[in-house]
Structure formats: C-alpha cells, structure tokens
C-alpha positions, 0 to 999 in steps of 0.5 A: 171458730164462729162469733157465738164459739168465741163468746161461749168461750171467752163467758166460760174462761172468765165468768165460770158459769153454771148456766150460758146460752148464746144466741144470735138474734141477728135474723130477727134484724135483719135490715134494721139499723146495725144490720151489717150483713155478716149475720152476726150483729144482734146477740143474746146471752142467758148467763148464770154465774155465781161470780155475778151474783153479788154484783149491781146489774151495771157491775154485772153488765161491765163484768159480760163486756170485760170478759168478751174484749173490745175485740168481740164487742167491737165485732157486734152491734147489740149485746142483750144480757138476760141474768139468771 
C-alpha cells in the first residue's frame, strides 16, 4: 500500500470525514530541501470533518498529525493542511 492509501486510510478511521483529498505535491520539489528522492516527501491534504469543526486551527492541525502517527509523519518532509 502506497503512502497516500496509508494517509487516506489513517484521516478516515480517526477524523470520519465528509470530504478528504491527499495529494502529493512531492513532483513540485523535487531538488529542494526535503526532497528525498522517494516521491513521497511534500504532501496536501483538503480535509472536511465535523470532528474538526470545533477545534482552533492549532487543535485541528494536531488532530491531522495524531491521526496520521509518528510513523507516517516520520516518513514526510511537508504536510500541508487546507480545512474545509
């Protein structure tokens, strides 16, 4: 399973989204800082949850990094979050 299935997946379980895109923007830096080479370094993810829709931007943004795991959020260099 590919990083963008792992992340869909892990958004899913814990956020219950109504709306959630994953896209890898890792082709837009490619030899920039961060750039490892895999392909799957610079990530954008367009969220809507209702879960989410209480919470501050920071709470929110935790929220996100929580429910992907050190492991995932380990394997990237840029996680951009655009809420809906």
């Amino acid at each position: 399973m590919g990083l963008a299935e792992q992340i869909k997946d892990r958004l899913q379980a814990a956020l219950a989204p109504t709306h959630l895109e994953v896209i890898n923007d890792s082709g837009r830096h490619a030899g920039h800082a961060g750039d490892d080479g895999t392909g799957e370094s610079h990530w954008r993810v367009v969220i809507d949850a209702p879960s989410l829709a209480s919470m501050s931007r920071l709470a929110r943004h935790r929220a996100v990094h929580a429910a992907l795991g050190p492991d995932i959020i380990g394997r990237i260099h840029a996680l951009a979050i655009e809420m809906r």
